[in-house]
Structure formats: C-alpha cells, structure tokens
C-alpha positions in Angstrom: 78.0 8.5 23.8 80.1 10.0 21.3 81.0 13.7 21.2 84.4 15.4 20.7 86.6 13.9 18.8 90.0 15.9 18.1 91.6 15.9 15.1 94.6 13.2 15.0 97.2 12.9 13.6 97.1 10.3 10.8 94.1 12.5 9.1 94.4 12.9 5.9 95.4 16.0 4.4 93.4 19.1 3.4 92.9 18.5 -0.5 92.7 14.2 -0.2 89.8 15.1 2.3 88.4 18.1 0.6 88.3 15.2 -2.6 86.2 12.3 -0.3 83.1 15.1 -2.1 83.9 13.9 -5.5 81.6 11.4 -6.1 78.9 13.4 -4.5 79.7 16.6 -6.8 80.8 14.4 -9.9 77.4 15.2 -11.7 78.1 19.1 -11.8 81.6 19.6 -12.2 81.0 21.0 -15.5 78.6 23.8 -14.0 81.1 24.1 -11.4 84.2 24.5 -14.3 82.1 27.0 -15.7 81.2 29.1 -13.0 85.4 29.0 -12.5 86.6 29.7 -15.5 83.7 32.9 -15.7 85.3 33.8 -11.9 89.2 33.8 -14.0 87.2 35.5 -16.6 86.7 38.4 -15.0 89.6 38.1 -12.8 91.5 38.6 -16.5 89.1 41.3 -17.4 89.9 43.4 -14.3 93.9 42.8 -14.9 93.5 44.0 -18.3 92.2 47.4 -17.1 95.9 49.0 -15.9 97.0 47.4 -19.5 94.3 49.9 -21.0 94.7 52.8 -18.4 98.9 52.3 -19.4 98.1 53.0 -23.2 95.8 56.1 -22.2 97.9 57.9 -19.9 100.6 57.4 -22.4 99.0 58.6 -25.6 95.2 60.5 -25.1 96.1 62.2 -21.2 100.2 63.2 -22.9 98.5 63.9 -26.5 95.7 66.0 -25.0 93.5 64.5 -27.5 89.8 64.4 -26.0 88.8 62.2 -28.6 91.3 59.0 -27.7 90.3 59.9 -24.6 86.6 59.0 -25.0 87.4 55.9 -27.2 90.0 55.1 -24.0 87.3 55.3 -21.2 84.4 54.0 -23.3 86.7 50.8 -23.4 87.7 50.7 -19.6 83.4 50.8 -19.1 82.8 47.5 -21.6 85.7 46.0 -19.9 84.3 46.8 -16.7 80.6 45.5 -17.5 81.8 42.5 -19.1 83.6 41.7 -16.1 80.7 42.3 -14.2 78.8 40.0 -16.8 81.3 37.1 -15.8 81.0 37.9 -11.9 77.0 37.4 -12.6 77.7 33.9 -14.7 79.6 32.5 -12.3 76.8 32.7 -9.5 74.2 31.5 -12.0 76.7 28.6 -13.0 78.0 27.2 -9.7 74.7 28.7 -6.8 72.1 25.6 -8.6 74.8 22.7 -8.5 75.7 23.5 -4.6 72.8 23.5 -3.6 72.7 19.9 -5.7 75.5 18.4 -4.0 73.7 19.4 -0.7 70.8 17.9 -1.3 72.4 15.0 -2.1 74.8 14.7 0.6 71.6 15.3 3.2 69.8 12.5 1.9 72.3 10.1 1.5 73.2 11.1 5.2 69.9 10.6 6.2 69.5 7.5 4.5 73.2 6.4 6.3 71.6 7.7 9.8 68.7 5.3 9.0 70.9 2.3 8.4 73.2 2.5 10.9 72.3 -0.4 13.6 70.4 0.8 16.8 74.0 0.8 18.5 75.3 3.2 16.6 72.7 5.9 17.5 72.9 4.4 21.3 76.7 5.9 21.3 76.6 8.9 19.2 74.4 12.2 20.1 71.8 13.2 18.9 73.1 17.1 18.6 75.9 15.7 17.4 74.5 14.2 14.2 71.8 16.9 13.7 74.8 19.5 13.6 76.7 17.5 11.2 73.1 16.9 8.7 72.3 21.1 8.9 75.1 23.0 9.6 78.3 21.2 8.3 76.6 20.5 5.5 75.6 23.3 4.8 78.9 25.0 4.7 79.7 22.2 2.4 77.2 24.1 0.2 78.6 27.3 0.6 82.1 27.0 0.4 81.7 24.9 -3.3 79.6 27.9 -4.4 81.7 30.5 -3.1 84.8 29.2 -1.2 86.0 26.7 -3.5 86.2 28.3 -7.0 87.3 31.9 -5.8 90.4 30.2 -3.7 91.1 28.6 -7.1 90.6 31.6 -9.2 92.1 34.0 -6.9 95.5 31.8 -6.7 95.7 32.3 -10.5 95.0 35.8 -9.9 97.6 36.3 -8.1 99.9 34.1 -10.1 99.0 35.8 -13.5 98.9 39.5 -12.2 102.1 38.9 -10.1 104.2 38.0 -13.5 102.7 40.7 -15.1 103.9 42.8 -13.0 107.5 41.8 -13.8 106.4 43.6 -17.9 107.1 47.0 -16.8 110.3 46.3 -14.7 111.9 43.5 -13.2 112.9 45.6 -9.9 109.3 46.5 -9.3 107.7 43.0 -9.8 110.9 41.4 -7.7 109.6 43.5 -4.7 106.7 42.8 -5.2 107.0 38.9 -5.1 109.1 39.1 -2.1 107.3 40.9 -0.1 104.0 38.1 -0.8 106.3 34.7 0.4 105.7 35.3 4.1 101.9 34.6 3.3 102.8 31.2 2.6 104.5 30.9 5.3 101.8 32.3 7.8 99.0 30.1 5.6 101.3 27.3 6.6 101.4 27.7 10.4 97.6 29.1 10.1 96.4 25.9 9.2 98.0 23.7 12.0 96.3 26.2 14.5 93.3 27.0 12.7 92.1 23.7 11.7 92.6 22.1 15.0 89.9 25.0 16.7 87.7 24.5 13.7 87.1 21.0 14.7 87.1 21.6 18.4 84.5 24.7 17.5 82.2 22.5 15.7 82.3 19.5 18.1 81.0 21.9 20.7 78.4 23.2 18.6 77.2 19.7 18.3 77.2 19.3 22.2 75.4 22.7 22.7 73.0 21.2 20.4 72.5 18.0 22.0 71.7 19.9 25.1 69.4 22.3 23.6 67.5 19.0 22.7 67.5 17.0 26.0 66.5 20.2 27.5 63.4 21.0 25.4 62.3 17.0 25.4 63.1 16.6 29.2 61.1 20.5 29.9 58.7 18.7 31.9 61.3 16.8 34.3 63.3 20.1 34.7 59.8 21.9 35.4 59.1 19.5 37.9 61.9 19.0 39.7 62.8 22.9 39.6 66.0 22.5 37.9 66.0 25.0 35.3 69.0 27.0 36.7 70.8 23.6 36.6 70.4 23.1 33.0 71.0 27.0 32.5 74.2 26.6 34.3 75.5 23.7 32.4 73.9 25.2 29.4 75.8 28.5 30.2 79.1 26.6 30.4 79.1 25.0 27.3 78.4 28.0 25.3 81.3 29.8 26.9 83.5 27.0 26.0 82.3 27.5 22.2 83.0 31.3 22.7 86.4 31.0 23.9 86.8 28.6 20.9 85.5 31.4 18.5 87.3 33.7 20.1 90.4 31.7 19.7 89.4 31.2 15.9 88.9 34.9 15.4 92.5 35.7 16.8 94.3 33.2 14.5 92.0 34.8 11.6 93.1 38.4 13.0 96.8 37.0 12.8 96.7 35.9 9.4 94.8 39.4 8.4 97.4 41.2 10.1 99.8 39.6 7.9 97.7 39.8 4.3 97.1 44.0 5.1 100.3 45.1 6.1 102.7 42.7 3.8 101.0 44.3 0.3 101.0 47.6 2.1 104.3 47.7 2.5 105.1 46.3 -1.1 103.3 49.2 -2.2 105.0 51.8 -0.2 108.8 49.8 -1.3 107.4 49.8 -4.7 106.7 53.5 -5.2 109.8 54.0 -3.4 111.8 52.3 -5.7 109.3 53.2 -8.7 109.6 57.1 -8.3 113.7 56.3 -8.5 113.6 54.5 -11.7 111.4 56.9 -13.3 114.2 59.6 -12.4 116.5 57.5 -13.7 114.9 56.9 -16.8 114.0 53.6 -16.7 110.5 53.6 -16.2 107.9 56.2 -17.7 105.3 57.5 -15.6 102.2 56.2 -17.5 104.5 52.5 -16.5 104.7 53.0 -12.8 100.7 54.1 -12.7 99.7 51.1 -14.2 102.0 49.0 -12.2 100.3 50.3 -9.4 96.9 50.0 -11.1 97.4 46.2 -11.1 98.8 45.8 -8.0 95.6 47.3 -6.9 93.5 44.8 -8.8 95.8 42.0 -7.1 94.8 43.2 -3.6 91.6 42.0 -2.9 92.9 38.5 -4.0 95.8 38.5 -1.9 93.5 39.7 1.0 90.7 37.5 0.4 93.1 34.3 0.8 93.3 34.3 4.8 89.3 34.4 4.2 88.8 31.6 1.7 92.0 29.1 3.3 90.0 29.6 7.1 86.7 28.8 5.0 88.3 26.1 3.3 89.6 24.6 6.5 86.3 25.0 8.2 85.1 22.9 5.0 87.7 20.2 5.5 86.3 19.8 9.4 83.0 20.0 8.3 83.8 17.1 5.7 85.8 15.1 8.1 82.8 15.5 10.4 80.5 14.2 8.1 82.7 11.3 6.4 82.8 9.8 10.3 79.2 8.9 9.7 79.5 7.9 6.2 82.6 5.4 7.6 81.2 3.8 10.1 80.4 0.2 9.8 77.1 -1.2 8.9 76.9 -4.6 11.1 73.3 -5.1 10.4 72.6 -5.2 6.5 71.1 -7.6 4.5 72.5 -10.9 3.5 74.8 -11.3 0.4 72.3 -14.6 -0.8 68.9 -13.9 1.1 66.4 -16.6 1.8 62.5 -16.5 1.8 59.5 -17.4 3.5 56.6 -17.5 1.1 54.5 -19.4 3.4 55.3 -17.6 7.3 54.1 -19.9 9.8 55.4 -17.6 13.1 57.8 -19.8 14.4 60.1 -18.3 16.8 63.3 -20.2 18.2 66.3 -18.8 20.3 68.8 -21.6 19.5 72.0 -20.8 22.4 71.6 -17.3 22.4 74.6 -14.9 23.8 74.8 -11.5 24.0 76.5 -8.2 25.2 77.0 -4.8 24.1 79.9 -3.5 22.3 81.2 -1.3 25.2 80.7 -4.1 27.5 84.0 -5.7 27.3 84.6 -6.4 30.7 81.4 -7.6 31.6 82.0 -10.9 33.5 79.7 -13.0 31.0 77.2 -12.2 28.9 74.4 -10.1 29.3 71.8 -13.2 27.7 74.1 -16.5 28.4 73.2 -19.5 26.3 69.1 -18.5 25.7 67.4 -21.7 24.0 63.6 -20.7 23.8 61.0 -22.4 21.5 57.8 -20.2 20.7 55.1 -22.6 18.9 53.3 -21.3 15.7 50.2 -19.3 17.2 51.7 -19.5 20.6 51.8 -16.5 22.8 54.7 -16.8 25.0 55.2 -14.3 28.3 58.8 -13.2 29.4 58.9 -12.9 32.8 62.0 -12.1 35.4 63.1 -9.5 37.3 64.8 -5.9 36.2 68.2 -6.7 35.0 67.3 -10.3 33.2 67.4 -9.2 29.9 63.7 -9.4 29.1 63.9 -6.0 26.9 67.3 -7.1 25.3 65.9 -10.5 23.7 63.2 -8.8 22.4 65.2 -6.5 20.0 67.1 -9.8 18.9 63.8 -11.6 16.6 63.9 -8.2 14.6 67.7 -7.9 13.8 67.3 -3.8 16.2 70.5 -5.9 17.8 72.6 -9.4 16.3 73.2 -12.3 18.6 76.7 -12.4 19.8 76.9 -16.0 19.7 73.6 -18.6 18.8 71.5 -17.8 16.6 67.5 -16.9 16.2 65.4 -18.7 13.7 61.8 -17.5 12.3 60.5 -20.6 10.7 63.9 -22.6 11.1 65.6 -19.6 8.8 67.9 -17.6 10.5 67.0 -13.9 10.8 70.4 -12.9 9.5 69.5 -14.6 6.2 66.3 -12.9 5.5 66.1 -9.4 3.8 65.8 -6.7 6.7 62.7 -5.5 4.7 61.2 -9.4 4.8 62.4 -9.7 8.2 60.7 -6.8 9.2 57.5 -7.2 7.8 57.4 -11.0 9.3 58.1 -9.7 12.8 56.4 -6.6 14.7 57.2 -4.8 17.7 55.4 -2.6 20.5 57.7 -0.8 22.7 57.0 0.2 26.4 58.8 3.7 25.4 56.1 4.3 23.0 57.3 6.7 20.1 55.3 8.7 17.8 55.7 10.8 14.9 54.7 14.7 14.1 51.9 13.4 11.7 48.4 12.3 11.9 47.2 9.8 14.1 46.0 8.0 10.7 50.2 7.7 9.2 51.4 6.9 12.6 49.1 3.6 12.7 49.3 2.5 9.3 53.2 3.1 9.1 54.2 -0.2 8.7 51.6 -0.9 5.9 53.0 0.4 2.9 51.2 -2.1 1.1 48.5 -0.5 1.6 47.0 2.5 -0.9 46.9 5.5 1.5 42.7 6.3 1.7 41.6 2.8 0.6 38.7 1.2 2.3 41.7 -1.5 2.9 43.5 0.9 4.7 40.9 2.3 6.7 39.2 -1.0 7.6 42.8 -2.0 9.2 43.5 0.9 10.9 40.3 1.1 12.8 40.4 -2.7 13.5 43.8 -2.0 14.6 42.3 1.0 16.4 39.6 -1.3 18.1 42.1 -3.9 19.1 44.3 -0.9 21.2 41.1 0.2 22.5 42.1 3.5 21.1 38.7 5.0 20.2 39.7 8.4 21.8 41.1 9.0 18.3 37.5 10.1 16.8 37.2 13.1 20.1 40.6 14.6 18.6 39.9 18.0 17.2 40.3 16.4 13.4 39.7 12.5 14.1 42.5 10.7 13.0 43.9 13.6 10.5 45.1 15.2 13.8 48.2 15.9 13.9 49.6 14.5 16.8 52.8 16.9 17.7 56.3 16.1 18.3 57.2 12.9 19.8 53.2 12.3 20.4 53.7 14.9 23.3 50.6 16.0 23.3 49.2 12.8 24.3 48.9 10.9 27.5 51.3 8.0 28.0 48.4 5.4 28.1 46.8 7.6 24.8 50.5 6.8 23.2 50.8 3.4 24.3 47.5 2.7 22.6 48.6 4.1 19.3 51.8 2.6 19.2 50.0 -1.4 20.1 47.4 -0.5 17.3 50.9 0.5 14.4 52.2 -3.1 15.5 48.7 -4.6 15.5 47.9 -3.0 11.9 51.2 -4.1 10.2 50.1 -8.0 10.4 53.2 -9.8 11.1 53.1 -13.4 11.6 55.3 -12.7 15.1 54.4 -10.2 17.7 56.8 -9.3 20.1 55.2 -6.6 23.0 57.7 -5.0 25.3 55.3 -4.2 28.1 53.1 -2.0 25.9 50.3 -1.7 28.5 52.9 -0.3 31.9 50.8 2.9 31.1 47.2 2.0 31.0 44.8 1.7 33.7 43.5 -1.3 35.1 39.7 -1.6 33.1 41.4 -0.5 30.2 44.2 -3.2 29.9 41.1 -5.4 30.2 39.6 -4.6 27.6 42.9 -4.3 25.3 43.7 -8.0 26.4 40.5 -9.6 25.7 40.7 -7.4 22.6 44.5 -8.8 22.2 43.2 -12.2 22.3 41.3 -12.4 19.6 44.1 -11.1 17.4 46.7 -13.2 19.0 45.4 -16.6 18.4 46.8 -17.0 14.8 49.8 -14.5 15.8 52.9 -16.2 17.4 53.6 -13.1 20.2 56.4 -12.9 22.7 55.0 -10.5 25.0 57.6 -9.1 28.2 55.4 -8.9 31.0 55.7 -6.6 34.3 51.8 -7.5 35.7 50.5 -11.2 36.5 47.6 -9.4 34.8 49.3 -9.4 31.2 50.8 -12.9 32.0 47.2 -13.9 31.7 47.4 -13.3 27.8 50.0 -15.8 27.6 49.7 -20.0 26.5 53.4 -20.5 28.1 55.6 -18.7 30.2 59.6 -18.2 30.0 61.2 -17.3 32.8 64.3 -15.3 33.0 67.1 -15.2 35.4 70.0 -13.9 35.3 70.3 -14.1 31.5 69.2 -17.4 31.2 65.8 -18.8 31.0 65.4 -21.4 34.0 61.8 -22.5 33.4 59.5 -22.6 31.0 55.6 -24.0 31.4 51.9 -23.0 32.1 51.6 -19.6 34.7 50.3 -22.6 37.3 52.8 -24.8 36.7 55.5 -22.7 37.5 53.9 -21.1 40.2 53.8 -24.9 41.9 57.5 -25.7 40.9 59.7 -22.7 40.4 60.0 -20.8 43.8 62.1 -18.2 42.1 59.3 -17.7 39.2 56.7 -17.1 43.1 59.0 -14.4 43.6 58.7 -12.6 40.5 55.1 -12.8 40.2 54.5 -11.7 43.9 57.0 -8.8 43.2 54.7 -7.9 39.7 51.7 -8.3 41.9 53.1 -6.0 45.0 54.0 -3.7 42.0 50.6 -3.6 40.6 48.8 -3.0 43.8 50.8 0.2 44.2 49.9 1.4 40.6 46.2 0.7 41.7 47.0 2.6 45.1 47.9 5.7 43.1 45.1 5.1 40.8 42.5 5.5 43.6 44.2 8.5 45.3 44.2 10.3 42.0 
C-alpha cells in the first residue's frame, strides 16, 4: 500500500504548484485581492507614521508649541486606527473565501476518493488519505487566509519601506539593504532543506494515522491475542520518527530565525553607528535619523515574519502536492464516452474469455482468472464453487465494474458492462459481500441505500425494506432499542457478524437488480437460520439471475447450475448431481465444504 513518497526531483516548483489551487480559488480572488490590498493598506498606514513622527520632532517638539503637538499626535492615533481598520477588513475579506476554497477542495476530494476504482484504495492507506482530506487541507485554508496574502504584502513592505529609507540618506538606506541580502540567500538554502522534511513530516503523519485506525478497528484482535504492547511499540516508533522530523523542522526554522533576528539587529546597530556620524557631520538632522529608525522599526516585523510565512508556505506547497497526487491519479473505471441502455433488463450474465490479474501482479506466471467463459440464464441461479485460491471472490467484482477484465469481456444482456453508465450498471447488478460492511446510520438507511428511487418514509419504501428485511431473516431489527431508526455504530460494530450479514443480504435484496451476485453472504449464520434465509432466498431468486460463491454444499442447494472453478478456469459446469457423478475434482471440493461445515456445527454445539 502506498505511503511515503519523497519529494523528487522533477516536482514542479513552489509557485507552479502553489497555482495547481487556481481553479479551486478562482471564484474568490476578488475577496482575496481585497483582503490584500487592505493587508498593504495598512502596511502603508504604519510606514507613514515615522513620515509624521519626522515633521513633529522637527517643528512642534524643536518649536515647543503644545498646540502642533496635539494636532501631531491626534494624527499619529487616526493613522493608527485606520490602520487597525484595514488589519480588521482584511480578515473579514479573505477568513469567508478560505474557508470556501476548503470546502470545495474537501468535497471534490471526496468525490475523487469515491471515483477512484476499488484498486486504488487497495494500494493507498487509509491514514494516508484521511490526513491529506483534514489536515493538509486544512492548512490549505489557513495559509490563503493568512499565509498567502501577508507573504505577499509583507514582500512589498519590505520593498516600499526599504526605498524609503534611502529619502533621508543614501548611506543609511545602503546599509540597510545590505545587511537584508543574506536573507535571500538563507530563504534559498531553507527551502531545499525545509521542504524536503515538510513532506517527509507529513507522510508520517499519515502513517501514524493509518495505525491509529487499524488499531482502533482491529481492538478486539489485539485484545484477544494480548498484543497491545506490540501495537504500542510500533505505535511508539512511528511517532518518534515524526518527532525527530519536527525536531529537524524546528532546527532549520531556528536557523532561518537566527538569521532574520540578528541580520536587522545589526543593521540597526551599523545604522546608528553611521547615523550619529552624519548627524555630527551635518548631513543628517536629528528629527531624520529618529524617523529613519522609526521605519526601520515598522519594517521589522515583516522582515522577521518571512522565515514564518516562506516555512508556512512550503508546508502549503507539500500539503498541495499531497493532495494533487489524489487528484492525478488515473480514473480506469469511468463511464463510457457513448453509453448504451437496457430499457427492458432480462438478467443475463455471460463471461465471454475472461482474464484477469492485479496491477502489482506483474510477474505472476499467468493470470489470476485464465480464459473464464460462463453463461448464467435469465432467472438462473448459478453457484461458484472451487477451492481457496480459484478466484471465486475475484469474478464476482467483475459483473459490477468494482474491477475491469484484463482481457475478455463480461456482457449483461449481450451489452458489455464497460458500455453501460456505472450508475445503470449498478442499479442492474447487486452485490452481497462475505465482509459485510455497514454504515454509522440507522438500520432503516443502511437497507434502503441502494433505493434512491425511493421517497425516504413512503409506504414504498417501507414495504421494501421489510420485505427485504423478511427475505434476510433479519427480524431482530424490531428488538433494537429504536427499531430500525437505531443507529447502528461504526462499521455495524455493535452487531454480531451473522446480525451484519443479515442486513447487508437484505441492502442487496431491497435494491432489486435484475442480477444478484452473493459472495458467501451466509459464512456467518447458523445452521436453522441459513434455512430459513434460503428458502426465503428462493422465492426472491426465481425471477433474479444470481451468481452466488458458495463455501457449504448447503448454499449450493440454492443453486439451478453449478460452475466450478479450478485454478482460474472453470472446468465443469452442470446440475450439483451431475458433477458430483463426473467431476472427481468438483467430489473434492464439496467433501472439503462439507468437512468444513461439520466443524462450524462442532463449535456450534460446544458453544
């Protein structure tokens, strides 16, 4: 699965990716102009203070005149508040559009995350993309409101303030300048260190996440098997490798701090140095060289707030980068540039020389399914039978499009699935997985999920939901402290595997497709209970064309025809009697499923 990826070196650089945001902040650039030009605003309003103090020492504090003196300081206070004024507009202007842009670059990378083929999640983390979706975005949000326009408006700053300081003498303002060049310098080599650890430091993060996850999901494995202190341990060792990392960060940020405090300390102390000379020579009046160091006052905040604002920016371009790496991966799955219909779905299933592997599996000998040709009548239901390691579960993601053929192709009434919509596709063709997921909502939205269709509350939707309900034999629903408003809990947790199975065979039964395909969706049940869920099953099935993988002879019992697999290939195909009289391979599955099942029952009785 994916997880650290280091920087390399053909990235693009900081601005080109920093400007990968534009179409996502397009719609509120003007706020965002405005909330700048209020930030240079005041920046201008606080330069033109020494200007003012200049004039007052010079005429009110040499005249003595209390009056000029009043008029002097009343206008240093307007200039003061208006400046505060703009400071205040340029949060209002730029905090609502952020927090735009990041709404809009968390749903469309949600919406990406939910396009993305079922490969793509199987290599990537899932810490890994949660981190990216809440924190990296996140800081998106915070350095546009904050990072972005003060870097911009301090640079100017520093520009305008630095040649204004060349007004009251060109000595003074040459020191000045000088003494500021090793910044850009020391910005330059900060960046090739600092960006790398921001990267690696957020990578981490994402991996600390992903463990944080496994570990809560898996609590009841660790529990069991008494390996907490394991999964501290490796816990504990990834979070010291993200502290060394931020520790590492913090030291080229104290580097580059170093550097911003001392250089315009000592430019102040040559300056006075040099300013205290001229005035003896004559060349500079006093009331010059206080204002000249009234302004260079002003100017120091933004020449100390750029080591800030450039590490925030570069933790902005990793967070970017981080998040474009999602946005640029390639959709494989999506829906055909000239879709065809079905108006009339009949449930016709064929596999027509069907090959696959996985992407990683490159040096796999031959294909995981190798050459599958599999006809499944309209109405018919067809069980998949072979031992672990066939492919039984990979053919069933292929009806569905979870997975494309490699080579073949699969047709649902003689159209190929990669020329239907994904959304017609999907509602022609529904799936029950052994792995039975739920979602943290009521038992009521996890059945009727695929049934948008339907008005939510209708007498529609509750008649199909408690048919669907019936069918799964999932009547436990009504003891539930709420009925079926309960809120199941994360992941269905809360809930015994047979309780989830149940629900998850009643979402696929309420959805209605015209093709059915059941991954082993009753491994979890108990004996008189898959009884009465098959006899149930039957009645549903006989106008439904299911492929159903089956791991008990029992659930092979459902079925008009048998498949069996072997080896990625299906070697028979007939009645469960007929194969049991000619295929001595297909005898060996089934008395492996039955050995299997008598060891489930074992338990069953001992518990």
């Amino acid at each position: 699965m994916t997880s650290t990826a280091a920087p390399h070196d053909g990235r693009l650089s900081t601005p080109r990716a920093l400007a990968r945001l534009i179409p996502f902040a397009k719609p509120v650039i003007p706020r965002l102009t405005l909330g700048a030009v209020s930030a240079l605003v005041a920046s201008l309003l606080a330069l033109s203070i020494p200007l003012v103090l200049e004039v007052i020492v010079r005429g009110p504090i040499s005249s003595g005149d209390p009056a000029q003196l009043v008029w002097g300081s009343a206008l240093i206070l307007v200039l003061g508040l208006l400046e505060a004024l703009m400071v205040w507009l340029r949060r209002w202007f730029v905090l609502g559009p952020a927090t735009k842009v990041e709404y809009d670059i968390r749903k469309g990378f949600y919406a990406r995350l939910q396009r993305l083929p079922v490969s793509f999640h199987d290599r990537w983390q899932s810490g890994q993309l949660l981190s990216r979706m809440m924190q990296d975005i996140s800081m998106l949000r915070r350095w546009m409101a904050f990072g972005l326009v003060l870097l911009v408006v301090n640079v100017l700053t520093i520009a305008v303030g630095t040649v204004l300081l060349f007004r009251w003498h060109w000595l003074l303002g040459t020191i000045f300048l000088v003494c500021s060049l090793p910044l850009w310098y020391t910005g330059y080599r900060f960046e090739k260190t600092y960006g790398t650890l921001a990267r690696q430091s957020q990578d981490q993060a994402g991996d600390l996440a992903t463990s944080v996850e496994e570990s809560v999901h898996g609590i009841r494995v660790l529990k069991a098997f008494g390996r907490g202190k394991h999964a501290l341990h490796k816990f504990t060792e990834q979070a010291e490798s993200l502290r060394q990392t931020e520790l590492r960060k913090a030291r080229a940020i104290g580097v580059i701090w170093f550097w911003l405090v001392l250089l315009p300390d000592m430019a102040f102390a040559l300056c006075l140095g040099a300013g205290i000379y001229l005035v003896q020579l004559g060349q500079l009046q006093v009331a010059e060289l206080i204002a000249f160091f009234a302004m260079a006052t002003v100017l120091r905040w933004p020449m100390e707030s750029i080591g800030f604002l450039f590490s925030f920016t570069l933790d902005a371009r990793t967070a970017t980068d981080r998040i474009f790496e999602v946005f640029d991966e390639e959709n494989t799955i999506i829906d055909p540039a000239q879709p065809a219909t079905i108006d009339r779905p009949r449930g016709e299933l064929v596999f027509e020389g069907v090959h696959f592997r996985y992407q990683d599996a490159a040096t796999q000998e031959r294909d995981l399914l190798d050459g599958i040709d599999l006809v499944l009548r309209p109405g018919e239901t067809m069980a998949l039978v072979g031992l672990t390691g066939s492919g039984k579960t990979t053919l069933t993601t292929l009806p569905s499009r979870l997975y494309d053929v490699t080579g073949g192709r699969v047709t649902l009434d003689g159209v190929d699935v990669r020329d239907l919509t994904l959304r017609e596709l999907r509602t022609h063709v529904g799936m029950a997985f052994e792995d039975a997921t739920l979602f943290s909502q009521t038992v009521r939205d996890n059945v009727l999920l695929g049934r948008e269709d339907l008005e939510p509350g209708s007498p529609e939707a509750e008649a199909v939901m408690r048919e669907a309900l019936q069918v799964a034999q999932a009547q436990f629903v009504d003891d539930l402290p709420n009925g079926v408003d309960t809120v199941i809990g994360e992941e269905g947790l809360s809930l015994s595997g047979g309780q989830r199975q149940r629900l998850a065979l009643a979402r696929a039964v309420a959805a209605r497709p015209s093709v059915l395909v059941l991954d082993d969706p009753l491994s979890a049940l108990d004996v008189d209970t898959e009884a009465l869920v098959e006899d149930a099953l039957r009645e549903v099935l006989h106008a439904t064309t299911a492929l159903v993988v089956a791991h008990r002879p029992s659930t092979v019992t459902l079925a008009d025809r048998v498949a069996l697999l072997e080896s990625g290939r299906i070697t028979a195909v007939g009645t469960h009697s007929e194969l049991l009289r000619d295929s001595e391979h297909y005898r060996h599955v089934i008395s492996s499923l039955e050995d299997e099942q008598a060891r489930m029952r074992e338990r069953e009785v001992n518990l």
